[in-house]
TORKOL-4160 file (C-alpha; in steps of 0.2 Angstrom, whole numbers, padded with zeros to 4 digits, m for minus):
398
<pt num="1" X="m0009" Y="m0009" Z="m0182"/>
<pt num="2" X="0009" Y="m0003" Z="m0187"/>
<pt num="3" X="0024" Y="m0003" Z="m0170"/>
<pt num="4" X="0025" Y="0014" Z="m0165"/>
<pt num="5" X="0044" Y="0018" Z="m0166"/>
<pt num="6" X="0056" Y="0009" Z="m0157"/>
<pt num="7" X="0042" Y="m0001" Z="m0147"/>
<pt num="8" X="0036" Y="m0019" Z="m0147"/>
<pt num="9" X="0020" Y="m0024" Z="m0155"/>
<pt num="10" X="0013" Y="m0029" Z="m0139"/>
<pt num="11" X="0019" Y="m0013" Z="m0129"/>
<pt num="12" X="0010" Y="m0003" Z="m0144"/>
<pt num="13" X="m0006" Y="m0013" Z="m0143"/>
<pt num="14" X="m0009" Y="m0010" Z="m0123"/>
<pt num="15" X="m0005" Y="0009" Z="m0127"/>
<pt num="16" X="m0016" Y="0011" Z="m0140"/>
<pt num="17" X="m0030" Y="0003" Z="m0130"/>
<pt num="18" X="m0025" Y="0011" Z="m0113"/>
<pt num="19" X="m0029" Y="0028" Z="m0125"/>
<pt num="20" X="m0044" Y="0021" Z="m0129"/>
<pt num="21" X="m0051" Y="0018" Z="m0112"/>
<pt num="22" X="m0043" Y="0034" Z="m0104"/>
<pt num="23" X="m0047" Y="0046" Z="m0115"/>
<pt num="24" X="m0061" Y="0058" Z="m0119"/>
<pt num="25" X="m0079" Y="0054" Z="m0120"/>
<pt num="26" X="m0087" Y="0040" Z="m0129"/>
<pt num="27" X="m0099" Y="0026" Z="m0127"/>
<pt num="28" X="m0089" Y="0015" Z="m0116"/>
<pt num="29" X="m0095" Y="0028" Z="m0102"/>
<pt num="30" X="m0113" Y="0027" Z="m0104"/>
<pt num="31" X="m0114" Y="0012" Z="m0093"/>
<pt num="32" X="m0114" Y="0015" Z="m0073"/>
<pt num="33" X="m0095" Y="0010" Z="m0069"/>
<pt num="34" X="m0092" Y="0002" Z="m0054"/>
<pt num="35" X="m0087" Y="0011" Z="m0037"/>
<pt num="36" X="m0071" Y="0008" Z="m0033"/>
<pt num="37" X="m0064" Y="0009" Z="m0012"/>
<pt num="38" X="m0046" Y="0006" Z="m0007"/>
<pt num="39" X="m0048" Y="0006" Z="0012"/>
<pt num="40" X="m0029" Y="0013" Z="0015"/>
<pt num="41" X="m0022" Y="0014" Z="0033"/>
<pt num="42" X="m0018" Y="0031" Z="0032"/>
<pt num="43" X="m0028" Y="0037" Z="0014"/>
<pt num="44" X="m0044" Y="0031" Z="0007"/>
<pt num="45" X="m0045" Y="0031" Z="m0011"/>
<pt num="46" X="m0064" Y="0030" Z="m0019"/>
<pt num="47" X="m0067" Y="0032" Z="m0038"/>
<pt num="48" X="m0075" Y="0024" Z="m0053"/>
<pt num="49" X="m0069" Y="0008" Z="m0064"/>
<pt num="50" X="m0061" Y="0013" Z="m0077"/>
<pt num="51" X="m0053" Y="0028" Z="m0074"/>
<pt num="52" X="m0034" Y="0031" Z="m0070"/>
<pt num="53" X="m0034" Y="0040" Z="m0053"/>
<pt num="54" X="m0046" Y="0038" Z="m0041"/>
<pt num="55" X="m0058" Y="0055" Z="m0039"/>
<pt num="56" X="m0054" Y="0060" Z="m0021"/>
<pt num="57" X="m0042" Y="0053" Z="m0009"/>
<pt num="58" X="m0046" Y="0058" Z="0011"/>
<pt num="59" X="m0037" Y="0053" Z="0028"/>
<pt num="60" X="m0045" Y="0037" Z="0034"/>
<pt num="61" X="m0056" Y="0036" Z="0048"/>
<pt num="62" X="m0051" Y="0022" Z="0064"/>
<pt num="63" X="m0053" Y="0009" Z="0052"/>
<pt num="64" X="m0040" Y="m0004" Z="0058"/>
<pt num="65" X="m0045" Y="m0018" Z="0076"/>
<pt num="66" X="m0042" Y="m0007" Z="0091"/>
<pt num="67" X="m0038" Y="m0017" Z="0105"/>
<pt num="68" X="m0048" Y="m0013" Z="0120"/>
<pt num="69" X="m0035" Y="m0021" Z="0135"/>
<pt num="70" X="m0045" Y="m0028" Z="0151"/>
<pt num="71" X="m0038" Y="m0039" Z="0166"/>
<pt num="72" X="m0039" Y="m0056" Z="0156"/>
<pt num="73" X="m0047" Y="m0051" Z="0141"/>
<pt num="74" X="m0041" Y="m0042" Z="0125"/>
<pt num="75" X="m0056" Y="m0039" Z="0110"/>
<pt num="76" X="m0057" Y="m0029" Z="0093"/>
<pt num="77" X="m0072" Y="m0019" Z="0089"/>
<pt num="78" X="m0087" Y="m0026" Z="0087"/>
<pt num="79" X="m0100" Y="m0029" Z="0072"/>
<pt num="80" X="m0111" Y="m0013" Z="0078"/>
<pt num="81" X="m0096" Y="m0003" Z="0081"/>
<pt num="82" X="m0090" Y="m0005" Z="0064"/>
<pt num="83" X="m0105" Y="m0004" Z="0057"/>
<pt num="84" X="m0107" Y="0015" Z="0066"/>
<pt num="85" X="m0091" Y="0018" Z="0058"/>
<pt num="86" X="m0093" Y="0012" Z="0041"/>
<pt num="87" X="m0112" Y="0019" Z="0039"/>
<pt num="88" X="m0106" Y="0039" Z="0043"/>
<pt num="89" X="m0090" Y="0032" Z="0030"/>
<pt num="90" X="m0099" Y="0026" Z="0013"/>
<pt num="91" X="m0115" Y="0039" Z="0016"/>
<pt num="92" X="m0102" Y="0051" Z="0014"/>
<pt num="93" X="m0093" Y="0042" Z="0000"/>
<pt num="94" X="m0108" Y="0039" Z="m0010"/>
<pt num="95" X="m0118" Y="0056" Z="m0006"/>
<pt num="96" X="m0106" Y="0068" Z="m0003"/>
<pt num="97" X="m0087" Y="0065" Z="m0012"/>
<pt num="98" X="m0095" Y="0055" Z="m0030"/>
<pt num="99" X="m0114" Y="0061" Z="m0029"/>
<pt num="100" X="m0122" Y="0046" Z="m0034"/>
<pt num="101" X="m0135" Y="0034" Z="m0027"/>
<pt num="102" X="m0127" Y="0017" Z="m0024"/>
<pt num="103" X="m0143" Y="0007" Z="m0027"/>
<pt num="104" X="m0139" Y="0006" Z="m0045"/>
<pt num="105" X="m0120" Y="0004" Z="m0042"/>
<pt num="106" X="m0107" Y="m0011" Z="m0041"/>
<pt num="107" X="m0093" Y="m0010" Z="m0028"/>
<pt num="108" X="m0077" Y="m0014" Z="m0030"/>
<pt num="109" X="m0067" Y="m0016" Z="m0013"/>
<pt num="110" X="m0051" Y="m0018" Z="m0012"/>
<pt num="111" X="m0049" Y="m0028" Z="0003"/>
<pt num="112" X="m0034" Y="m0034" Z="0014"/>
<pt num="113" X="m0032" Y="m0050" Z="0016"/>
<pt num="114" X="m0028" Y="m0051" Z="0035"/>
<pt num="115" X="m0041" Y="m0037" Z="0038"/>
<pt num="116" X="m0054" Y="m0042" Z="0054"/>
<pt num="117" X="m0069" Y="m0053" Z="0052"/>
<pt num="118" X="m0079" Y="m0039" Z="0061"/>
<pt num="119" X="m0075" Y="m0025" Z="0046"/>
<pt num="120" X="m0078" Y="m0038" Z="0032"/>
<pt num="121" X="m0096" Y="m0042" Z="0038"/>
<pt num="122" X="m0100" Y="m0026" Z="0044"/>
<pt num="123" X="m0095" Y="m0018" Z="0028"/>
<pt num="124" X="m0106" Y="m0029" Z="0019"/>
<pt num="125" X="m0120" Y="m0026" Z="0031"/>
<pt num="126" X="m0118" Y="m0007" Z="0027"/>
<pt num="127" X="m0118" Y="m0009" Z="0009"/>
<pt num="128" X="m0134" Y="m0020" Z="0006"/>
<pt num="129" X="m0145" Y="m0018" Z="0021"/>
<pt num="130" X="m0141" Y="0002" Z="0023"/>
<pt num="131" X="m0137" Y="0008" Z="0004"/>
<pt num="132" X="m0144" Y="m0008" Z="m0006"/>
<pt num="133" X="m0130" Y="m0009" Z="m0019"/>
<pt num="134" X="m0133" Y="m0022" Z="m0029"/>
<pt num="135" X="m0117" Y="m0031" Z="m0028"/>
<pt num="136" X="m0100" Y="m0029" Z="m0020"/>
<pt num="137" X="m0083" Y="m0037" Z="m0026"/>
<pt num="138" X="m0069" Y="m0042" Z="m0013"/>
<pt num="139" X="m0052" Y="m0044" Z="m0019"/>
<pt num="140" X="m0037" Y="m0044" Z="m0011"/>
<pt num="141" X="m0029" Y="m0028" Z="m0013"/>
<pt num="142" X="m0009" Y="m0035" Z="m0014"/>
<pt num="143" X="m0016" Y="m0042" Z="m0031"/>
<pt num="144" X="m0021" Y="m0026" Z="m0038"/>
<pt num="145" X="m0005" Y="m0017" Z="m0043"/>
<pt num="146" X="m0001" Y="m0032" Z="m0056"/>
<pt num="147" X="m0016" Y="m0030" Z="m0066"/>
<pt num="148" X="m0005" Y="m0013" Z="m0071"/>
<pt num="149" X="0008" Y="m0023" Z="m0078"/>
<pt num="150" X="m0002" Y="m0036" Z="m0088"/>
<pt num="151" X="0007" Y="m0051" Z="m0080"/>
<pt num="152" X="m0003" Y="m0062" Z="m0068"/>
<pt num="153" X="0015" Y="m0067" Z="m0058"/>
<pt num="154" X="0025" Y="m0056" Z="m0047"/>
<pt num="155" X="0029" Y="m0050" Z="m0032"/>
<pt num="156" X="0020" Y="m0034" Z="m0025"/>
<pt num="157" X="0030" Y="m0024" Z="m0014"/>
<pt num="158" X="0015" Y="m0012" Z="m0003"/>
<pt num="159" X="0026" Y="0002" Z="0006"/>
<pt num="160" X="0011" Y="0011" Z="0018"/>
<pt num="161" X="0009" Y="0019" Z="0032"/>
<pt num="162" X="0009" Y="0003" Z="0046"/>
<pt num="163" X="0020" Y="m0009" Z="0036"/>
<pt num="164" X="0031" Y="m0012" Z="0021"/>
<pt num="165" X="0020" Y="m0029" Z="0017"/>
<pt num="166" X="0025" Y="m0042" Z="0004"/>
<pt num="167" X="0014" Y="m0055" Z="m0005"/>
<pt num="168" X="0019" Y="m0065" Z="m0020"/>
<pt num="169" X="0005" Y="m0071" Z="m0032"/>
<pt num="170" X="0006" Y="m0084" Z="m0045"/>
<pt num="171" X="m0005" Y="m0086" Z="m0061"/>
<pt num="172" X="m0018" Y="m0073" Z="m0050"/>
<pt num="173" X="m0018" Y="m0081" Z="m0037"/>
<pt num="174" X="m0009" Y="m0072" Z="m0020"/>
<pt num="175" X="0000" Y="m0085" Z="m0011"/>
<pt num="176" X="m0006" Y="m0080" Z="0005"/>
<pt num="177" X="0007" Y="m0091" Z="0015"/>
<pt num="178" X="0019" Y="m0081" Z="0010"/>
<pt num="179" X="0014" Y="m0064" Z="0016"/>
<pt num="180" X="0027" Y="m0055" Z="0025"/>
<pt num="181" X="0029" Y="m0036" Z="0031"/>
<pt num="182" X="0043" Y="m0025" Z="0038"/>
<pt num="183" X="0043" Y="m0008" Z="0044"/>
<pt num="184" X="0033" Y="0007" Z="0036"/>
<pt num="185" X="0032" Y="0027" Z="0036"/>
<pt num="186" X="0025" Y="0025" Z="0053"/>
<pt num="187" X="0040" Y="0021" Z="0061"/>
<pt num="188" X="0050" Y="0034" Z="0048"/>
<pt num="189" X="0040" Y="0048" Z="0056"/>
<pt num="190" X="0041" Y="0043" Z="0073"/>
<pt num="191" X="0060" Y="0045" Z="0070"/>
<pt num="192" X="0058" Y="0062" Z="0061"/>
<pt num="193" X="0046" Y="0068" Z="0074"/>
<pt num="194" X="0060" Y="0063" Z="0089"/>
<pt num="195" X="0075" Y="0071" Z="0077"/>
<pt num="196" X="0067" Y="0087" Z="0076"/>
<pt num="197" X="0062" Y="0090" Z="0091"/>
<pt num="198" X="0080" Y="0088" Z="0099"/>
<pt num="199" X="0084" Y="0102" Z="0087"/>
<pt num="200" X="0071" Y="0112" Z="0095"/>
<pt num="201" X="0074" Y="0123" Z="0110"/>
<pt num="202" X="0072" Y="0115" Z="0124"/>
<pt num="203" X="0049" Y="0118" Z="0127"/>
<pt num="204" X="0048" Y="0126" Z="0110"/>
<pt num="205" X="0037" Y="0112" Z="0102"/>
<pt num="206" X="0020" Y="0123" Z="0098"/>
<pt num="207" X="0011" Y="0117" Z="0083"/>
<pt num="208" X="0019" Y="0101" Z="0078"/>
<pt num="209" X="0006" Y="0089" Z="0080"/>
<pt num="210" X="m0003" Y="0089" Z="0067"/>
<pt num="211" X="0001" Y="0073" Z="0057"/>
<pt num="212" X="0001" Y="0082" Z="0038"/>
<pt num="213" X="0016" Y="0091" Z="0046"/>
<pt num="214" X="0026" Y="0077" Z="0048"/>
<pt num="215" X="0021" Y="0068" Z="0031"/>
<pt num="216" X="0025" Y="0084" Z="0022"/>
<pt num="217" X="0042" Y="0084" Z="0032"/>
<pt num="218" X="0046" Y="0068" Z="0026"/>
<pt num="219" X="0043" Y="0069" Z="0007"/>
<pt num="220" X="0051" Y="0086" Z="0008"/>
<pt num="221" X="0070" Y="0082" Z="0018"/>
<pt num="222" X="0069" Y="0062" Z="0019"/>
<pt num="223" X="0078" Y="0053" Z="0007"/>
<pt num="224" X="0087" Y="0034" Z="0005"/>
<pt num="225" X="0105" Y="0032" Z="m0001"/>
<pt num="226" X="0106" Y="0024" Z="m0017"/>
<pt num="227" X="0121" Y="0014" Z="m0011"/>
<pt num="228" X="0127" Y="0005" Z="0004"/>
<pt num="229" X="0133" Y="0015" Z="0020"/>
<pt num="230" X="0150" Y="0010" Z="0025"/>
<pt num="231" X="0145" Y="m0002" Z="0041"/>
<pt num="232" X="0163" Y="0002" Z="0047"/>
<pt num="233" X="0162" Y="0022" Z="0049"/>
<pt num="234" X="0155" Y="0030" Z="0065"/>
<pt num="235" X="0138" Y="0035" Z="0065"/>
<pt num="236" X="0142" Y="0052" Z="0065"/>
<pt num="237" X="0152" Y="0051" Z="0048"/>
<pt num="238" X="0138" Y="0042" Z="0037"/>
<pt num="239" X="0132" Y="0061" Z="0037"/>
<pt num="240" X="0138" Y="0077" Z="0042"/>
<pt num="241" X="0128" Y="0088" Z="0028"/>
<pt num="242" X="0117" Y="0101" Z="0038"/>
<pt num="243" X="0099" Y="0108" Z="0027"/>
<pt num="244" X="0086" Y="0121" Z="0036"/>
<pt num="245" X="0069" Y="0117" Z="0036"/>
<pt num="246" X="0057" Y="0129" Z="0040"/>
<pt num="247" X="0043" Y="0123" Z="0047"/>
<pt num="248" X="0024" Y="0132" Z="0045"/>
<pt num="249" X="0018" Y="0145" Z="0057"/>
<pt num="250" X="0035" Y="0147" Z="0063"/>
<pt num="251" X="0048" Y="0162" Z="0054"/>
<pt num="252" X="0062" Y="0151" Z="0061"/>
<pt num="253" X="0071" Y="0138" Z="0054"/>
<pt num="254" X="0077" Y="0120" Z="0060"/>
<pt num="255" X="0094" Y="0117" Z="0055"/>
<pt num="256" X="0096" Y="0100" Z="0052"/>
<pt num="257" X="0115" Y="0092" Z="0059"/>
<pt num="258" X="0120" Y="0080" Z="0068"/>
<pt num="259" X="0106" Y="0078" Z="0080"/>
<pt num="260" X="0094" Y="0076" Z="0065"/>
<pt num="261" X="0103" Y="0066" Z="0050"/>
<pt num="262" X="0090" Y="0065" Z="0037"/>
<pt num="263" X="0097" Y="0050" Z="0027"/>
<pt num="264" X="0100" Y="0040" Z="0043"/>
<pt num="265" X="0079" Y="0043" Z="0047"/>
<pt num="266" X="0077" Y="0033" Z="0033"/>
<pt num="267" X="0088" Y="0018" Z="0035"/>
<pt num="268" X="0078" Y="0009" Z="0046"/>
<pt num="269" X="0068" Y="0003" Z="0030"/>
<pt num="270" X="0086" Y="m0007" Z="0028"/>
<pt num="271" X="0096" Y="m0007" Z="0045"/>
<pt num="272" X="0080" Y="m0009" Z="0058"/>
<pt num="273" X="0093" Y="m0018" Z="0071"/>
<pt num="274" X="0098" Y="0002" Z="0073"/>
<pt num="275" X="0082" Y="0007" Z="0076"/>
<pt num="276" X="0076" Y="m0009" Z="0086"/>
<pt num="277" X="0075" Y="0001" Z="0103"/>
<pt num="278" X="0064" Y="0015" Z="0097"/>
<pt num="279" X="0052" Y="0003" Z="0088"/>
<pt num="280" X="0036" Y="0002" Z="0094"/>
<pt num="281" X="0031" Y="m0014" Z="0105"/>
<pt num="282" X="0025" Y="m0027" Z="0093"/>
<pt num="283" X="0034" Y="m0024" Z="0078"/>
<pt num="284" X="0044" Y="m0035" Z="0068"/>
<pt num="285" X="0062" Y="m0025" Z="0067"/>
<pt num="286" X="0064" Y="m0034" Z="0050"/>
<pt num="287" X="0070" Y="m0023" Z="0035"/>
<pt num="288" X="0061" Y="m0024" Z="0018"/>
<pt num="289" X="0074" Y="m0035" Z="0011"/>
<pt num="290" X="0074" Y="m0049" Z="0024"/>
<pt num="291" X="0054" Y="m0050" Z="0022"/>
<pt num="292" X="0056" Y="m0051" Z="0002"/>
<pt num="293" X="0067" Y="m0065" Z="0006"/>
<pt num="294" X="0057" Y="m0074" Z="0019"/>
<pt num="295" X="0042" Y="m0072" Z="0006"/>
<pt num="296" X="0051" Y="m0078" Z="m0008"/>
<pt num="297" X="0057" Y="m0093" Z="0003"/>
<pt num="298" X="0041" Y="m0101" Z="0005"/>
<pt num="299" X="0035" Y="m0100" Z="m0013"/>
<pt num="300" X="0036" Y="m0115" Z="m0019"/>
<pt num="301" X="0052" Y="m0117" Z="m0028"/>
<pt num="302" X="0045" Y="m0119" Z="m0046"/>
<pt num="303" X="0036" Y="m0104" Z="m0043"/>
<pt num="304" X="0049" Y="m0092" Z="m0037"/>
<pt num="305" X="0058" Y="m0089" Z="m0052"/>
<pt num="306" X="0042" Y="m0083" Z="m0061"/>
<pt num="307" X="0038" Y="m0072" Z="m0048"/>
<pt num="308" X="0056" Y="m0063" Z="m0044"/>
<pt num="309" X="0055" Y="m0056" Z="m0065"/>
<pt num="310" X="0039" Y="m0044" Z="m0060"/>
<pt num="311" X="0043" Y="m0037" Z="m0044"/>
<pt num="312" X="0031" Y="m0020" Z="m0042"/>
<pt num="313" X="0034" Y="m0008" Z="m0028"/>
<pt num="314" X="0019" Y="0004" Z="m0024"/>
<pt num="315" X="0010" Y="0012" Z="m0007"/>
<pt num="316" X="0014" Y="0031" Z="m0001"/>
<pt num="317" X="0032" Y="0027" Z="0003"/>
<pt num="318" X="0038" Y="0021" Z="m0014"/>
<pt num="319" X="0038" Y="0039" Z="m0019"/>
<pt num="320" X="0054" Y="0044" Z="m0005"/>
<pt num="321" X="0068" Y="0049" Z="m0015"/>
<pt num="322" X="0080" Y="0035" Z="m0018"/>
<pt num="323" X="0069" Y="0023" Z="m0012"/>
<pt num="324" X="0069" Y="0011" Z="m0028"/>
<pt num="325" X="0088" Y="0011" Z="m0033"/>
<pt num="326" X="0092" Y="0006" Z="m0016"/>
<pt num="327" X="0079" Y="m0007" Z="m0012"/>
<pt num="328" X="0086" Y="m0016" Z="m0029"/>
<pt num="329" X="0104" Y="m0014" Z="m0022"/>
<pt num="330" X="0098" Y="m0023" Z="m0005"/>
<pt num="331" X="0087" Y="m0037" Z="m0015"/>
<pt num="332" X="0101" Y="m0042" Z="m0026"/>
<pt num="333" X="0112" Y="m0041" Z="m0011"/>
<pt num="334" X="0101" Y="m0052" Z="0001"/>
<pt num="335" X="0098" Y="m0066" Z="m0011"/>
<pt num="336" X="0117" Y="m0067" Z="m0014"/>
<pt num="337" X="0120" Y="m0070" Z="0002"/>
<pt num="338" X="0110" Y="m0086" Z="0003"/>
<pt num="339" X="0115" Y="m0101" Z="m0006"/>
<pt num="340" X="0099" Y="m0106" Z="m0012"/>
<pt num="341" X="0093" Y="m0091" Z="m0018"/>
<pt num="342" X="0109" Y="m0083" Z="m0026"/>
<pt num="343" X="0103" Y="m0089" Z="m0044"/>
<pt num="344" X="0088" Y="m0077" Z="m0042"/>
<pt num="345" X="0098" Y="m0061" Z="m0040"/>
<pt num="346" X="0103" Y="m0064" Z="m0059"/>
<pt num="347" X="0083" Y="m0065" Z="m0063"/>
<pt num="348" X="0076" Y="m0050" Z="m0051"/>
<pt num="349" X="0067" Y="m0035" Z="m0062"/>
<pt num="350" X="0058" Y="m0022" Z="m0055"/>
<pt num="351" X="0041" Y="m0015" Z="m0066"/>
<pt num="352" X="0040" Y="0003" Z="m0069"/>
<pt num="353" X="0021" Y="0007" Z="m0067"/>
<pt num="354" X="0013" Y="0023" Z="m0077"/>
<pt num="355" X="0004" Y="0028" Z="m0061"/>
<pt num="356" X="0006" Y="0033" Z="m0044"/>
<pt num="357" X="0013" Y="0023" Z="m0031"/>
<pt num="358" X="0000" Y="0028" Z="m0019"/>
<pt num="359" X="m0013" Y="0023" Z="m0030"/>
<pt num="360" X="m0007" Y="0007" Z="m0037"/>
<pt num="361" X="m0019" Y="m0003" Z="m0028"/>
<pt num="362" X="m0036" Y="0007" Z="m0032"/>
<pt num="363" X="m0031" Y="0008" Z="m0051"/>
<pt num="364" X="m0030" Y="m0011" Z="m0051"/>
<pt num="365" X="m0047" Y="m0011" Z="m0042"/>
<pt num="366" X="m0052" Y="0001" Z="m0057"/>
<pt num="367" X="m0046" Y="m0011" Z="m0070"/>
<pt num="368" X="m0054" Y="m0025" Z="m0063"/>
<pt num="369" X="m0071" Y="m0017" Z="m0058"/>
<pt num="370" X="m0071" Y="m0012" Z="m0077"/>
<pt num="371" X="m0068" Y="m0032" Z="m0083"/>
<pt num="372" X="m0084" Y="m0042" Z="m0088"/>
<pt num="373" X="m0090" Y="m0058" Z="m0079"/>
<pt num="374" X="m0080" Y="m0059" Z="m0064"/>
<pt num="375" X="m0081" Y="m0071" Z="m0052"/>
<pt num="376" X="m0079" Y="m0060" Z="m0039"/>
<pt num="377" X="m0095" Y="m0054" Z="m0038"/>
<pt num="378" X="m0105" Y="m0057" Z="m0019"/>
<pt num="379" X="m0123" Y="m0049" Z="m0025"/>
<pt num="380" X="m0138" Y="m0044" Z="m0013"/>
<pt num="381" X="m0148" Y="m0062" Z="m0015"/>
<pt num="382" X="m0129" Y="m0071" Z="m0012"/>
<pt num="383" X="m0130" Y="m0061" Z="0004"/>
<pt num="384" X="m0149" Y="m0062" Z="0007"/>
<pt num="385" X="m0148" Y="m0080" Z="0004"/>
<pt num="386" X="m0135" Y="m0081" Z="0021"/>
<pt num="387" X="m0118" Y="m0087" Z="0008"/>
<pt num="388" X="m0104" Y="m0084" Z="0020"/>
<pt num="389" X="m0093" Y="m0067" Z="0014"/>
<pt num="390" X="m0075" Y="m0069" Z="0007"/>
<pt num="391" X="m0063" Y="m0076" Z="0019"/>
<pt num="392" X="m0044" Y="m0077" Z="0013"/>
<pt num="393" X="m0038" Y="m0085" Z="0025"/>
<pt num="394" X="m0052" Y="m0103" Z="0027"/>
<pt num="395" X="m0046" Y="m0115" Z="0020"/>
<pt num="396" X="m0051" Y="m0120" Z="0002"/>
<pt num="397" X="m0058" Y="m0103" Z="m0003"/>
<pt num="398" X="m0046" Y="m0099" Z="m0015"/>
């Protein structure tokens, strides 16, 4: 097959065939693909192997490990809860948002790697004793996003809604020791929230709690430097630009000043020793480039410079504007600054991907669920026959 024009013949082969898998009908769609489900903290994204984007994309129910606080005790939810939870979940995901029946489906789940015990078994109890799928693939979902870029090396760079979480993986296989996370959009829009309602007359906060407000607010005004704020000026010189926003339902507008900096909202993806005191309790206060550098510091060392050339940056926060310049101006500057790792500033690339950020996870699940004899597999008689489930984190399962 003759190089397109000015492209590679190895750019112009995965083009070609990413054509032929995406596009129009043909027989390669007369088999049952696979349901894919990406278990996001804020979204879930469901859909079928092989295709691009996932089919709908809804807000996710209480899927994360409430903690239930007692005099000397502090538990998650239990099996049945879950399972209450997850039943209501995948009837509606099968029956209601893709219409089909799931006893002749495979599943492909993307699934955290840190996630509860509790989820993992009652998901699994959902799918073959309540829907009898046939089988159901785990795989950890920081993976994912490097099956967009055809290299089985890199680091994957998940900016959600909790946490900015960072996993190397080498030759497939995620280096789980590695893991590290930093702040996400949650803490982004409880900043936003705080700023625009000191702007607000004093009471004057009616219809500002719905949660889509505030996301819409943050795409729409919220935006990252593409270079370093001077550490030297006063805070209230980094910005003295003021922008109106009106909100909906209300014919006024907020103007946004000094009380509500829209770059600075922002900066606590880089400067959290700012924002330290309006963290919530728990968190780490660690900006994304400090936990890219912890979790390129216990790679082992043959492995880091391999991984540091595919760096992929997805999740719902990858799309804030200015977002990508400026995390490659503070990775390059982080590594710099320690000895050891100065050489790898030289080697750091960042991989353009051809999809959303937001969906980077689910369209790996889709190109994996659509790849022949995996391993991956857990089918009905594996879970009928009492095989223990995937667990990343026991010892010699990878």
């Amino acid at each position: 097959m003759e190089n397109p024009p000015g492209g590679t013949g190895s750019t112009g082969s995965w083009k070609a065939t990413r054509g032929s898998v995406f596009a129009g009908p043909s027989t390669f769609f007369a088999e049952k693909q696979a349901v894919v489900i990406d278990f996001g903290r804020a979204y879930t994204k469901v859909g079928f192997a092989a295709e691009s984007r996932p089919r709908h994309i809804f807000r996710s129910p209480e899927l994360r490990a409430r903690r239930r606080l007692g005099e000397d005790v502090s538990c998650t939810l239990t099996h049945e809860e879950w399972v209450d939870i997850l039943d209501k979940l995948l009837s509606n995901i099968f029956f209601h948002y893709l219409s089909v029946s799931p006893k002749d489906r495979r599943v492909v789940v993307c699934d955290a790697a840190f996630s509860a015990a509790q989820f993992r078994s009652a998901l699994a109890f959902v799918l073959f004793k309540r829907l009898s799928v046939p089988s159901a693939a785990f795989v950890i979902d920081m993976v994912l996003p490097l099956y967009l870029t055809g290299l089985s090396s890199g680091i994957v760079v998940d900016c959600g809604y909790e946490s900015a979480r960072v996993m190397p993986a080498f030759a497939g296989v995620p280096v789980l020791s590695a893991f590290s996370e930093s702040f996400g959009a949650k803490e982004i829009l409880a900043r936003l929230r705080t700023a625009v309602t000191a702007s607000l007359p004093q009471g004057d906060s009616d219809g500002l709690d719905s949660e889509y407000l505030w996301e819409d607010l943050m795409v729409r005004s919220c935006y990252v430097s593409c270079e370093f704020p001077p550490k030297e000026a006063p805070r209230s010189l980094k910005s003295n630009k003021a922008a109106a926003l009106l909100l909906p339902g209300r014919d006024d507008a907020v103007v946004v000043s000094e009380a509500c900096r829209r770059e600075p909202i922002a900066e606590a993806l880089f400067a959290p020793d700012e924002a330290k005191d309006e963290a919530p309790p728990g968190s780490t206060c660690q900006g994304i480039q400090e936990a890219f550098v912890r979790a390129l510091r216990r790679c082992p060392i043959d492995v880091r410079a391999a991984v540091v050339q595919n760096v992929v940056v997805c999740g719902g926060l990858a799309s804030l504007r200015g977002l990508l310049p400026r995390l490659a101006l503070e990775l390059q500057a982080a590594l710099r600054r320690q000895p050891d790792m100065a050489p790898l500033a030289d080697k750091l690339l960042f991989t353009p991907l051809d999809f959303a950020p937001i969906c980077a996870v689910w369209t790996g699940g889709a190109v994996f669920g659509s790849l022949e004899g995996s391993e991956a597999n857990f089918s009905a008689e594996d879970y009928e026959k009492g095989k223990p489930l995937p667990d990343w984190l026991r010892d010699g399962f990878l």
